[in-house]
N, C-alpha and C positions, 0 to 999 in steps of 0.2 A: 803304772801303765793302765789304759783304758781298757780293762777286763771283757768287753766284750769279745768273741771268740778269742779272745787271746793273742789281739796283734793291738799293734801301735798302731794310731791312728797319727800321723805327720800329712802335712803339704796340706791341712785343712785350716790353718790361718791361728789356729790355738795357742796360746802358750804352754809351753811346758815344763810343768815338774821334775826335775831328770836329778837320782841319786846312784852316782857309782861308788864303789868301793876298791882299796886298794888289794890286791892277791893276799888269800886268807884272812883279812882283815889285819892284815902289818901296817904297826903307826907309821908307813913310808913317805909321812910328808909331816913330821911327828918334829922337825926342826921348824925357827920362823924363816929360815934363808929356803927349806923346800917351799912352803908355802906360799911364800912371795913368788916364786920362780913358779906356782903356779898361776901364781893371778896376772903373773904376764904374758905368760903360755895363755890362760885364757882371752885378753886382752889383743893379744896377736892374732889369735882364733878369733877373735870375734869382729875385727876389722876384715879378715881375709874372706867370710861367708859371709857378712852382712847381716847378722841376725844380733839383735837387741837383751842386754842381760836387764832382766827388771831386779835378781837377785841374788845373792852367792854366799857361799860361806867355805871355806878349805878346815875341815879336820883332820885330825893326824891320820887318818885310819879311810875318810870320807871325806866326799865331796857334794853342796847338794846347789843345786840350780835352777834358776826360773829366769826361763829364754824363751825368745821367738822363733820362729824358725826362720833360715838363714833364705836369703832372697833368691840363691838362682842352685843349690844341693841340699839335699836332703840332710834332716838332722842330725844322724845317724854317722852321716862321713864328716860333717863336723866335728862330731864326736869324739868321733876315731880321729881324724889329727890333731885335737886336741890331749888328749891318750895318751900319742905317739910324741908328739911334741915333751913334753911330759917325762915319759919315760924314757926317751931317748938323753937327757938333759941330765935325768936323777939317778936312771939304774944302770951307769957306765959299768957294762959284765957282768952286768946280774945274770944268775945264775935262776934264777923263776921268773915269771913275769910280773911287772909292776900293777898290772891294775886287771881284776874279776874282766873276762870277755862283755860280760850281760851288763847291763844297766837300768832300773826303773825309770819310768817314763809314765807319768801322768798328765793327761792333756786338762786344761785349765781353762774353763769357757766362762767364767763370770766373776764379776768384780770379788764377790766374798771370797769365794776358793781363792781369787789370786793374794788378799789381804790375810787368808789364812796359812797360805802356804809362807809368803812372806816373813810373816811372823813365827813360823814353824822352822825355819832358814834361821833367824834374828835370833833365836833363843834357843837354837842348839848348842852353843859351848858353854851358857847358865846351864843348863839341864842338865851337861856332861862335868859337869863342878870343874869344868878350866877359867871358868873368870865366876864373878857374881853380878857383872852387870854386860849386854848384849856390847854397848860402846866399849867394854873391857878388850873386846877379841877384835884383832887389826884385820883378818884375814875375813874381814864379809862386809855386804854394803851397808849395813845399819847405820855406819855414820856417814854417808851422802843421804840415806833419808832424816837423819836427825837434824846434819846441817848445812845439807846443799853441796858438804869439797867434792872435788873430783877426787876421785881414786885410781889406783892403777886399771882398775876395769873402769870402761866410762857404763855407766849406771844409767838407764832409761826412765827419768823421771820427770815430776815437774822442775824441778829444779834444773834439769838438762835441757827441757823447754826451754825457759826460761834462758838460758845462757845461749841458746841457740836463736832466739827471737833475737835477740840483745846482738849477736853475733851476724843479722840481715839473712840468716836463713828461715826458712817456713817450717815450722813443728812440722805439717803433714805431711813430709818430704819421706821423713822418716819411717821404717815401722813399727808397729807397735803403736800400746798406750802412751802416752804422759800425762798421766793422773798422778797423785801422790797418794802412798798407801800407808796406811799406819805400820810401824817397822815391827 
């Protein structure tokens, strides 16, 4: 979150760094059939608001993400239907709620932050000793930056450019960057 007085700065054109977590930190997406069920939940979210993922990664416990904001609501109810979306799918009866209310939100205004945050995404499940290499873990976009595939999220990059030129659409249509950034 951008520490100034202590509010989120959205609808300012930034990208953002947004990390939420599951209720108490429970591995509730700690299966690979939750995890996938969330990169579609996010996927579906992200066609329904229009906003661009440059990044993702689903851990058992976490979630972390680098977005644009969404073209015509605020980040925030994105968010939350993505959340709900989410927990309505995973926690049939649950008995607590699936995911912390709060979420960190770091606005992202220049190319380095976005390549560090990037990379910060890329090599969270090496650092959490569940794989040894970034392309090990299915559930982030590392490998559309390593090798152009599509993924269940469509991925904001050049390689997305790209498929999109090739496709008789105009990049600038879009929002967002398509630069490519080291993963």
């Amino acid at each position: 979150m951008h520490e100034m007085a202590g509010r989120r700065y959205q609808q300012a054109g930034d990208l953002h760094f947004i990390t939420f977590s599951c209720y108490g930190r429970k591995p509730k997406l700690a299966t690979a059939a939750s995890r996938s069920l969330f990169e579609r939940c996010l996927e579906e979210t992200r066609r329904a608001y229009g906003f661009c993922v440059l990044g993702y990664v689903v851990m058992p416990e976490h979630v972390h993400l680098l977005v644009s904001e969404p073209e015509t609501k605020p980040l925030a109810t994105a968010l939350q239907a993505l959340k709900q979306s989410v927990a309505r799918r995973l926690a049939l009866r649950g008995h607590e709620p699936f995911w912390l209310e709060r979420y960190h939100d770091f606005n992202v205004q220049n190319g380095k932050k976005r390549v560090e945050k990037l990379r910060y995404i890329h090599r969270n499940p090496v650092r959490r000793g569940l794989v040894t290499k970034p392309e090990d873990w299915e559930w982030s976009s590392f490998r559309h930056y390593m090798t152009g595939i599509e993924c269940v999220v469509e991925i904001e990059s050049e390689w997305t450019g790209v498929r999109r030129e090739r496709a008789g659409f105009r990049t600038e249509a879009r929002r967002g960057p398509v630069n490519s950034f080291p993963p």
